[in-house]
C-alpha positions in Angstrom: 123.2 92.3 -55.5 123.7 88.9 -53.6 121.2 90.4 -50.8 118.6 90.8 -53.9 119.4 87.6 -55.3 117.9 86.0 -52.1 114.7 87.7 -51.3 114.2 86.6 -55.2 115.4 83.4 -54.6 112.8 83.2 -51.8 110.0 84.8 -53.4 110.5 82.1 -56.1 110.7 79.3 -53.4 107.1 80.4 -51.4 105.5 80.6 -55.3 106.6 77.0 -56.0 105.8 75.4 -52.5 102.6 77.0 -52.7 101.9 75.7 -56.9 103.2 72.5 -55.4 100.6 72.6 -52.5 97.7 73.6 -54.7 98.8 70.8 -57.5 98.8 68.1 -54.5 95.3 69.6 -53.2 94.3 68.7 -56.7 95.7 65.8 -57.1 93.9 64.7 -53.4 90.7 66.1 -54.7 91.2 63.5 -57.6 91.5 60.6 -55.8 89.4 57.6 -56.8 86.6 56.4 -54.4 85.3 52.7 -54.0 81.6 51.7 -53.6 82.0 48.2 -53.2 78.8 45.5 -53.2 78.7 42.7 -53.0 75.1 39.9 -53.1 74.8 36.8 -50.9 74.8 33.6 -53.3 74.2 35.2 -56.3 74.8 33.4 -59.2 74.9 34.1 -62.8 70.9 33.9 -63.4 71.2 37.6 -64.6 70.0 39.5 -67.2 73.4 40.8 -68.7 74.7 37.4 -68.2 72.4 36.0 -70.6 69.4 34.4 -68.6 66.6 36.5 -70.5 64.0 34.9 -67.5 65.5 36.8 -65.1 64.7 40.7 -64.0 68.1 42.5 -63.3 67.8 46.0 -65.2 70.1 47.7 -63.2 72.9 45.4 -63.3 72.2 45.4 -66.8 73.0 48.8 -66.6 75.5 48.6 -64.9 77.4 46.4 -67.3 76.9 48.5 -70.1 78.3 51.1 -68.1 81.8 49.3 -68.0 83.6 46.2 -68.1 81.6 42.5 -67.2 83.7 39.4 -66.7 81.8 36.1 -67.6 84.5 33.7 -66.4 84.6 34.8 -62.8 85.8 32.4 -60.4 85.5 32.7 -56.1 88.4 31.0 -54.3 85.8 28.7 -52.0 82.2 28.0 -52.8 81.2 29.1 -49.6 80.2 32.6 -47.6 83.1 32.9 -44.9 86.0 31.3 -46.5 85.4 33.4 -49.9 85.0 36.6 -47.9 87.9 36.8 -46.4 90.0 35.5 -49.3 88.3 38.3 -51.5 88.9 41.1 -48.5 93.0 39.8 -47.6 94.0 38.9 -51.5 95.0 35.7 -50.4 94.1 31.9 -51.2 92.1 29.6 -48.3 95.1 27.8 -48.0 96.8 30.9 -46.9 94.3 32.4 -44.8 93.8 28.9 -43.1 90.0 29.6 -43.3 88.0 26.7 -44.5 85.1 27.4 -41.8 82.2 29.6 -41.3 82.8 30.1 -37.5 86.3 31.3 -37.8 87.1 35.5 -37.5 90.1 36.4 -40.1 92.2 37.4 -36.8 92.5 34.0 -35.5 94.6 32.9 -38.5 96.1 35.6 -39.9 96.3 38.4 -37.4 98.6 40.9 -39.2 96.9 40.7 -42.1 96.2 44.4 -44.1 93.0 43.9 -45.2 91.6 46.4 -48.4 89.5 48.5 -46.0 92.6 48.7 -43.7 94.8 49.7 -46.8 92.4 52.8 -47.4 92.2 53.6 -43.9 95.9 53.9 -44.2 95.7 56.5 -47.0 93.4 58.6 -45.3 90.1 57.5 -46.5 86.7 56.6 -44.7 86.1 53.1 -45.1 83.0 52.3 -44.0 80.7 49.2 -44.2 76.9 48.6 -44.6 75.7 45.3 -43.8 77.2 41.8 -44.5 81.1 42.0 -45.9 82.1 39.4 -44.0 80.6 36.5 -42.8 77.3 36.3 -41.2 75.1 33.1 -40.1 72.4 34.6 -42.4 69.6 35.0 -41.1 70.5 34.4 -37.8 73.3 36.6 -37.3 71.4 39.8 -38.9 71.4 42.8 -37.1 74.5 42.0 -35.4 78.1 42.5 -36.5 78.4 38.5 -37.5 81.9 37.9 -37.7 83.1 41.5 -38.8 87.0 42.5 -38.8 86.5 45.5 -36.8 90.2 46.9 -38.3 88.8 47.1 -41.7 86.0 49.6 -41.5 86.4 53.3 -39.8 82.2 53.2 -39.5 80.2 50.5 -40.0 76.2 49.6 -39.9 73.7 46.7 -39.2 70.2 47.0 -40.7 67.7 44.8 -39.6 64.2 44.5 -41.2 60.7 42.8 -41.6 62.2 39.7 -43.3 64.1 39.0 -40.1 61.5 39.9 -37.6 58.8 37.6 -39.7 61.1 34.6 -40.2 58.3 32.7 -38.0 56.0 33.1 -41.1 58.5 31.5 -43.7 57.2 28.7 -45.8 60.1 26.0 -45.9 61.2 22.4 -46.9 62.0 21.2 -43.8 60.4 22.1 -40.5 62.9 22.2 -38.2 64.4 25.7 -39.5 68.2 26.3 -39.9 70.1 28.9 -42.4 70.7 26.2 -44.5 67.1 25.0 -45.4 65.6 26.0 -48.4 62.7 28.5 -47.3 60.8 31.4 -48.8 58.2 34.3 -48.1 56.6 36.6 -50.5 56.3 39.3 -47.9 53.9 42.4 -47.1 55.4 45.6 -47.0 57.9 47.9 -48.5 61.2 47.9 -49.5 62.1 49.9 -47.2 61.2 47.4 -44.2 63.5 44.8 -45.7 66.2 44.6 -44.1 68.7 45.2 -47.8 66.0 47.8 -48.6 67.4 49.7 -44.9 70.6 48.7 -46.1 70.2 50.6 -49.4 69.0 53.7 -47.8 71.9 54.0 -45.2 74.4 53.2 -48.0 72.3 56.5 -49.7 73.0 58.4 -46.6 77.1 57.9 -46.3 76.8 58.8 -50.4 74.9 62.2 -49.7 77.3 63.0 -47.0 80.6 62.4 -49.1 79.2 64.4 -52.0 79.0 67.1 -49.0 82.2 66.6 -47.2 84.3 65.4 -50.3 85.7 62.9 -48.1 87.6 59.9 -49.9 86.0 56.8 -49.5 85.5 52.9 -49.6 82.1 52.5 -49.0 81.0 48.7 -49.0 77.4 47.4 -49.2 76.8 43.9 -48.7 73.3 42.5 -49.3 72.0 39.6 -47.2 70.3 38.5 -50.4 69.1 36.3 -52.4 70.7 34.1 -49.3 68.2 32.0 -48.2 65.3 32.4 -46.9 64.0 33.6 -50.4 62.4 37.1 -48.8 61.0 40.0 -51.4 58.0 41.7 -50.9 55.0 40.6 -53.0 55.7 43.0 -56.2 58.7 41.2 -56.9 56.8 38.0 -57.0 54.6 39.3 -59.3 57.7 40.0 -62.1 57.4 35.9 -62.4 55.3 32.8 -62.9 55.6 29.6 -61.4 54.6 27.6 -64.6 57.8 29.3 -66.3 60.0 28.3 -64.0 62.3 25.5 -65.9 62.7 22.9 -63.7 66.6 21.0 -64.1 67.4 16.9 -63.9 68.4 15.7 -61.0 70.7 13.9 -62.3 71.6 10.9 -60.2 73.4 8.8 -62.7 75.5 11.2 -63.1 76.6 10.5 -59.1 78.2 7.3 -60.5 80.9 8.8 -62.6 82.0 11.4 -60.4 84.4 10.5 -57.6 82.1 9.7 -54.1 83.5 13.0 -52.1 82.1 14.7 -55.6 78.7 13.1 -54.8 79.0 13.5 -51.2 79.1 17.6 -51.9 76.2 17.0 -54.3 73.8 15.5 -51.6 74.6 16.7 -48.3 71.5 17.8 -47.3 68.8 15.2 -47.3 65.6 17.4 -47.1 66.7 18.9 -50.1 67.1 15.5 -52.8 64.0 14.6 -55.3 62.2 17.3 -53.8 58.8 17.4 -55.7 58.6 19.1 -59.3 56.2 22.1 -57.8 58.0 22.5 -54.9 61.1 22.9 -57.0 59.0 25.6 -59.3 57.9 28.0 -55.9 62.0 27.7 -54.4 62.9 28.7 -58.7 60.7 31.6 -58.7 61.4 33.0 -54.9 65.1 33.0 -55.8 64.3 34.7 -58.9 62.1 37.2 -57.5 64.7 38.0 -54.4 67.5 38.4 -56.7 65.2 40.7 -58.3 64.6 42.8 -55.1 68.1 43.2 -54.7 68.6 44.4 -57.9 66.1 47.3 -57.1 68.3 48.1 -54.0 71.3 48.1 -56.1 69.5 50.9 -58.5 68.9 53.0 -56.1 72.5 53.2 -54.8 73.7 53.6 -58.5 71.0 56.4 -59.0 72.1 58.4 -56.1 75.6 58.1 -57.2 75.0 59.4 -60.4 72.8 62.3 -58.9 75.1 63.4 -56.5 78.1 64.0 -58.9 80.1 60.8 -57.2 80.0 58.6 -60.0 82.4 60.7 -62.0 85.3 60.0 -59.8 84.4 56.3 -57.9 85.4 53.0 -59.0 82.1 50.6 -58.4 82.6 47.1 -58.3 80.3 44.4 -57.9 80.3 40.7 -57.2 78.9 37.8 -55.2 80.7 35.7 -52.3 80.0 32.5 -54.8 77.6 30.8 -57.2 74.0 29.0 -56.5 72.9 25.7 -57.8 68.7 25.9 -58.6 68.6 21.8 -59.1 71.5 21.3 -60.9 72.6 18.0 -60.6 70.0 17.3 -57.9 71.6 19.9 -56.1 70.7 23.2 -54.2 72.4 25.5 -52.8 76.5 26.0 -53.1 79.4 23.8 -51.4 80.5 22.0 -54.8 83.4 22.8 -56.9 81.3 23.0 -60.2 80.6 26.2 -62.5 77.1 27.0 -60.6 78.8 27.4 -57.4 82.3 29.0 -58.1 81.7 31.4 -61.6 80.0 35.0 -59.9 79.2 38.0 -61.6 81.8 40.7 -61.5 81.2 43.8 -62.9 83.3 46.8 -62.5 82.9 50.5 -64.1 84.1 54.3 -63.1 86.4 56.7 -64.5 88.7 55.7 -67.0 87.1 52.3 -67.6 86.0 51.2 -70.8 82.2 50.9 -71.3 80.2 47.9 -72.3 82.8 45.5 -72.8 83.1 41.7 -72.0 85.5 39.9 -71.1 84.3 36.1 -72.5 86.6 33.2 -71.8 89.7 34.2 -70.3 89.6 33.3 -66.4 90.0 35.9 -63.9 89.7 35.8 -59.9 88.0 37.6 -57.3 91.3 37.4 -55.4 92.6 39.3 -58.0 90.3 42.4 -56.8 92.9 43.6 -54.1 95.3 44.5 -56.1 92.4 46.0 -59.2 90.8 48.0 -56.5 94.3 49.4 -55.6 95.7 49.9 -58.8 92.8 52.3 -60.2 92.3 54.0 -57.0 96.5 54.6 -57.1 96.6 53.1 -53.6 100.1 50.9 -53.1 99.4 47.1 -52.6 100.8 45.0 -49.5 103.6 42.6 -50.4 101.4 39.7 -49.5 98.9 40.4 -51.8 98.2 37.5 -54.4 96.0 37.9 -58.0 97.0 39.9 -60.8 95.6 43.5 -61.3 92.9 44.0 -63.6 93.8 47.8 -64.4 94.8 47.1 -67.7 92.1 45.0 -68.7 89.5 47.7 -67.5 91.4 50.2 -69.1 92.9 49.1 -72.3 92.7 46.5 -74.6 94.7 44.2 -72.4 93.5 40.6 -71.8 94.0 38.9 -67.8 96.8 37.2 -67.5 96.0 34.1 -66.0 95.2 30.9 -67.9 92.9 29.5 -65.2 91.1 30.4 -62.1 91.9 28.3 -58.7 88.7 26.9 -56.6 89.1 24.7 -53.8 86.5 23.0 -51.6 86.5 20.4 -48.2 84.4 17.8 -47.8 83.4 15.6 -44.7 83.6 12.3 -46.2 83.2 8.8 -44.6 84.7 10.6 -41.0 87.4 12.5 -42.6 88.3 15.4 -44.9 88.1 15.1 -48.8 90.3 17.9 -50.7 89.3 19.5 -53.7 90.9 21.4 -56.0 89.8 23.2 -59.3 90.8 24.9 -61.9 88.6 26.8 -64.8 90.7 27.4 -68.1 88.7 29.4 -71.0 87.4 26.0 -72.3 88.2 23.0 -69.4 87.4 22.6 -65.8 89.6 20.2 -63.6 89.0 18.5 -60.3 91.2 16.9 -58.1 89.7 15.2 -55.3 92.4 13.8 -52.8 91.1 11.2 -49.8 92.3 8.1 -47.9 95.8 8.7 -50.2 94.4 8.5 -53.2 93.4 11.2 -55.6 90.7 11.0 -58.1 90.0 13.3 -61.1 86.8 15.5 -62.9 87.2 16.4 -66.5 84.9 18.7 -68.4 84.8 20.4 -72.0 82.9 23.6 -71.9 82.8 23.4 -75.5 80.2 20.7 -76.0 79.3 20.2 -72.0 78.6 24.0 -70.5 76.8 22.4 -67.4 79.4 20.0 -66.8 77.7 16.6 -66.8 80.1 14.9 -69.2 83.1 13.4 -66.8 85.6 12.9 -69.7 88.3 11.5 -67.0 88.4 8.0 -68.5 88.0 9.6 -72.8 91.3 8.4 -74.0 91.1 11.3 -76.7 91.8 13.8 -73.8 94.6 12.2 -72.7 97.4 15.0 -73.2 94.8 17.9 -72.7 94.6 15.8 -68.9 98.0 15.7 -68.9 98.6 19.2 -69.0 95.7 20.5 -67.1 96.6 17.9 -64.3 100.5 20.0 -64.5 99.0 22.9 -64.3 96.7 22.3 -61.5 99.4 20.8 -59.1 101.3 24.1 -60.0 98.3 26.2 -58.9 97.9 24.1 -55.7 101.9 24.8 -55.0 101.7 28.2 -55.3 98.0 28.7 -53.1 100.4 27.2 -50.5 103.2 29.2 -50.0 103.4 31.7 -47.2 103.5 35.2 -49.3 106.6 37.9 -47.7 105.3 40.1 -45.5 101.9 38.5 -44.1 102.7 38.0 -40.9 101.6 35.0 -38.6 99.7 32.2 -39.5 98.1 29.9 -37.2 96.5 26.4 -38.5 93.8 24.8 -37.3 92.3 27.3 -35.2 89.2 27.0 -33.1 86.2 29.6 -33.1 86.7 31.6 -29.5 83.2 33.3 -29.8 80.3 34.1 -31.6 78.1 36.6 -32.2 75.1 37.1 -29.7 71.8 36.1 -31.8 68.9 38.7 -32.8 66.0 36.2 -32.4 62.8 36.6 -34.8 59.4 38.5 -33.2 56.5 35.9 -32.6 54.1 38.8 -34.8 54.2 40.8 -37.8 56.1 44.7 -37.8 52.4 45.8 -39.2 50.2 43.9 -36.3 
């Protein structure tokens, strides 16, 4: 009897390693993908997002398709810096990245980055175009300053808006990435170089649907980043007359702190620039955000047509605001609402449709750990933010009570720190220079484009008070080293760059 006990015994054994086989088949064949993308200084001049002037139907779409954040903040108002804070789940100060030059492995060379994590669990992470930091458009075409450990495949595209950069109209003639500039181009969208991006990123979905390979699949768009580029149809979606044309706001410089006013009016070409001039720069950012809205439809489409979309998280964001004139200002580099609040969208199985998610603050730090938590992926140690799972998922609220900015200034010879924060109603600054430290206060309530500095309004006093607490208490904790990161190196120097893709001298059609 014992002898028939065992072949039972082992009969029963083979049945429940193989149920337990095909159960963790299924469960792999659940796994949640990632289609991550992400626009170059886009800011909130969307549709969904309440700017009816604006062209964006597949954003919209998106939206209604899952949960929209309208009090989005980026880490640092600018590309490289908020890239690699979104990509490590760690503050600037703990990245030591406050440059666009620098590669994330010169100052945090352990680091696990999101792409990394998946690559870990057995998924193809893959990048198209511009994740990290590129000298846009310079650097187009080439890997800019890619983290080659992140991504298992990755791809370049390069188009007809970089090849016909000679034909750009632009505010100052001695042409660098930072000059406002524009072109309503000839063509398709397919010659653009986001429009080649698109199709590639169409190509890895079509595979995956084949191979049912687990994926994080990142698209980042090169636009609206200056120059303004879209071919001529988008153009057509707009009228220059229409385009509202903001104060510039110099009295405004004399009641903000002078590092404040420095970040305001960095770039000479670009102050009192005339009012029609101001109109044609309007309506080409419109028109290329636009554009890459029609790029971003046809990934979604494809999704939805190849099955994908029923098990992959999509999330979408920008590396930080835009100012269009505010304050006399264009461009990013200030620690104000139109430079650090981004869209963020995010939808996919499990996530609530067509919800918002008003006042309360949230991150784009706080994506590591989101992304990881739906896709049921473990999070590093190191990891800061708080995971959004919840709030996409259930009736939750985030957590925090502000979102954390910080920005560096060349002032006078030497380096101005700001800090922010962004509460559901306030926004604090903290300047710090030459030992002394200065402060911003605004009221969203009454003052939603922040040109109210309420510093000195003795009826603020303890709301100050406490917003002042709780912004040294942010600052503390963006400081500290997190367990289990690794080395950190300060002040570290860029050891190469990128080799440059210079412009044709003729048009792709001559």
């Amino acid at each position: 009897m014992g002898r028939y006990k065992k072949i039972i015994l082992a009969i029963l054994l083979c049945i429940l390693n193989n149920n337990n086989f095909l159960a963790s088949s299924e469960n792999d064949s659940k796994k949640l993908n990632v289609l991550f993308i992400i626009a170059d200084d886009l800011n909130c001049d969307i549709g969904v997002y309440g700017n009816d002037q604006v062209q964006t139907p597949n954003i919209d779409r998106l939206a209604r398709e899952g949960v929209l954040f309208e009090n989005a903040h980026v880490q640092y108002p600018l590309c490289g810096p908020s890239r690699i804070s979104l990509m490590t789940g760690l503050y600037p100060d703990q990245t030591k990245s406050k440059d666009l030059r620098l590669y994330l492995r010169q100052t945090i060379p352990d680091v696990i980055t999101i792409g990394q994590r998946f690559i870990m669990d057995k998924y193809n992470s893959v990048r198209v175009g511009k994740i990290y930091h590129y000298h846009n458009p310079r650097d187009i075409g080439t890997s800019g300053h890619d983290d080659h450990f992140t991504w298992d495949q990755t791809v370049n595209p390069y188009g007809r808006d970089k090849i016909e950069e000679y034909k750009l109209n632009k505010v100052k003639e001695n042409f660098d990435g930072a000059t406002l500039s524009w072109l309503e181009s000839e063509g398709l969208d397919s010659e653009q170089t986001d429009g080649i991006g698109a199709e590639e990123t169409i190509k890895f979905l079509e595979k995956f649907s084949e191979t049912k390979e687990n994926f994080f699949l990142a698209f980042g768009l090169y636009r609206p980043h200056i120059p303004f580029v879209a071919p001529k149809k988008y153009f057509e979606l707009y009228e220059k007359e229409n385009m509202i044309v903001p104060s510039n706001g110099d009295d405004f410089l004399k009641t903000i702190p002078p590092p404040a006013a420095k970040s305001l009016r960095a770039r000479k070409e670009q102050i009192n620039l005339d009012y029609s001039t101001i109109q044609t720069v309007k309506e080409a950012y419109y028109s290329t955000t636009s554009f890459v809205d029609a790029q971003i439809g046809k990934v979604l489409d494809k999704l939805k047509e190849t099955g994908l979309d029923k098990n992959t998280i999509v999330v979408f964001t920008s590396d930080h605001g835009y100012h269009l004139g505010e304050k006399g200002h264009w461009q990013k580099q200030t620690l104000y609402d139109r430079a650090t609040r981004v869209p963020l969208i995010i939808s996919g199985p499990g996530i609530i449709s067509n919800k918002k998610i008003k006042d309360s603050p949230v991150e784009l730090v706080d994506l590591y750990k989101t992304i990881m938590d739906l896709a049921n992926v473990s999070t590093p140690n190191f990891v800061q933010g708080f995971s959004l799972k919840d709030v996409l998922t259930k009736n939750s609220k985030p957590k925090r009570s502000s979102a954390f900015s910080e920005l560096r200034v060349n002032f006078d010879g030497k380096k101005a720190q700001g800090y922010s924060i962004k509460t559901d109603r306030y926004r604090l600054i903290r300047w710090t220079y030459d030992d002394e430290i200065h402060y911003e206060l605004y009221d969203h309530k009454y003052d939603k484009e922040e040109n109210i500095n309420l510093v000195k309004n003795t009826s603020y006093k303890k709301t100050l008070d406490f917003l002042k607490l709780t912004l040294n208490n942010r600052v503390e904790e963006a400081r500290k080293k997190p367990n289990g990161l690794g080395r950190q190196f300060e002040n570290a120097k860029p050891t190469f760059e990128p080799i440059r893709i210079q412009s044709a001298k003729k048009s792709i059609s001559d």
